[in-house]
C-alpha positions as CSV (number, residue, x, y, z in Angstrom):
1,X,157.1,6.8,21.4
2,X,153.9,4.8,22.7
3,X,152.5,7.5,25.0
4,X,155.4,9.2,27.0
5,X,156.0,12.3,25.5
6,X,158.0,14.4,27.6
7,X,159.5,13.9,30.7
8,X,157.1,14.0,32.9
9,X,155.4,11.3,31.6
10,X,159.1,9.4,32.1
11,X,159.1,10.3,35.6
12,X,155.7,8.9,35.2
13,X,157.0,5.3,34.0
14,X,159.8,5.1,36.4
15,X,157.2,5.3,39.3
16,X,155.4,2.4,37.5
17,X,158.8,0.4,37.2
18,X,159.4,0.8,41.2
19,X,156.0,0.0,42.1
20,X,156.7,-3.1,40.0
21,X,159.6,-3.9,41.9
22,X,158.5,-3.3,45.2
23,X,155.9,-5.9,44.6
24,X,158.7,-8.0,43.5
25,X,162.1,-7.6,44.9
26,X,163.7,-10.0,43.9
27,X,163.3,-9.7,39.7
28,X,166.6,-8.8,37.8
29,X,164.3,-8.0,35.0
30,X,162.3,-5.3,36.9
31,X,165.2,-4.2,38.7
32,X,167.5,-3.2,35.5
33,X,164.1,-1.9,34.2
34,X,163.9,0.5,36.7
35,X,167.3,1.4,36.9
36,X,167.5,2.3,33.3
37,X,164.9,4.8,33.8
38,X,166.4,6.5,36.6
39,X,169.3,7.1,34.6
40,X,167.6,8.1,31.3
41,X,165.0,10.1,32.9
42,X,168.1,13.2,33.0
43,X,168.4,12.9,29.2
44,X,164.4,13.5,29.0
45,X,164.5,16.4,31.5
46,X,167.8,18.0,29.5
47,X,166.2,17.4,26.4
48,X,162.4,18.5,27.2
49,X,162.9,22.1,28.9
50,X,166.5,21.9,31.1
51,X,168.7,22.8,28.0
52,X,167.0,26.0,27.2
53,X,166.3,27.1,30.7
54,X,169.4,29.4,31.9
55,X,168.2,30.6,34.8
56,X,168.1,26.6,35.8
57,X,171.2,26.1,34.6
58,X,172.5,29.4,36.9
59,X,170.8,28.1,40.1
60,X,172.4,24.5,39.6
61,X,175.7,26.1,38.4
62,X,175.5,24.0,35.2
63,X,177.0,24.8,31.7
64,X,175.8,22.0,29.2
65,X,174.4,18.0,29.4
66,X,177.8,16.8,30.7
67,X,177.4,19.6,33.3
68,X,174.0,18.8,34.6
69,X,174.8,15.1,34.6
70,X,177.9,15.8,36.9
71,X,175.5,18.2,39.2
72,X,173.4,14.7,39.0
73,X,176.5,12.8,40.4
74,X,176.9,14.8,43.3
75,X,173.3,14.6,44.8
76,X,172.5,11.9,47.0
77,X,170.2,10.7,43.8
78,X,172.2,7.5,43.4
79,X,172.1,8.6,39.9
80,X,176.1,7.1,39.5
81,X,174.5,4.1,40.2
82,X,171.5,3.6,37.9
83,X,174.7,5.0,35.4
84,X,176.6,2.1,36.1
85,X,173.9,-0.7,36.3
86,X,172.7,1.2,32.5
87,X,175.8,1.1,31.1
88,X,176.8,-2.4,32.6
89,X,173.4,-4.0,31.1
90,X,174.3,-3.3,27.7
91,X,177.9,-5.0,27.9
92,X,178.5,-8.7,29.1
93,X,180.5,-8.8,31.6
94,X,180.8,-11.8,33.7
95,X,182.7,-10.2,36.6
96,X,180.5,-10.1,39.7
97,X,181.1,-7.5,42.4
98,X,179.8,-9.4,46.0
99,X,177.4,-6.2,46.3
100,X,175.7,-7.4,43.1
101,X,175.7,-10.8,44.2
């Protein structure tokens, strides 16, 4: 997939994506952009070395995917957030919190 190819190169992109939108604060584009890296970067770190790496999984007290994305919840990552702007970009709804607003 054009030149990321692990997920160091997708941490690599999401520091591209929030240099974009520091330079730009105010684009919805570049701020759904960047969010939907955050979140997807987990899936490229589980997929690229986390899922075979036990002793990781002992230090973070982690079982499977599911478990390291619930690890993810409870770090002050935001990563709940970049799940909910992800999954809320894909489906139209019109309902606007005032904190999006």
């Amino acid at each position: 997939m054009f030149d990321i190819k692990n997920s160091r190169d997708f941490l690599a992109k999401l520091y591209e994506d929030y240099d974009e939108l520091a330079k730009k604060r105010d684009s919805v584009r570049l701020a759904i952009n960047a969010a939907l890296t955050a979140y997807h970067l987990a899936e490229w770190v589980w997929g690229d070395w986390l899922k075979t790496d036990y002793a990781t999984w002992r230090a973070l007290g982690i079982r499977d995917e599911e478990g390291f994305k619930a690890w993810l919840d409870a770090q002050p990552t935001f990563f709940a957030d970049m799940q909910r702007i992800a999954n809320g970009s894909k489906h139209f709804i019109r309902q606007v919190s005032q904190s999006t607003q």
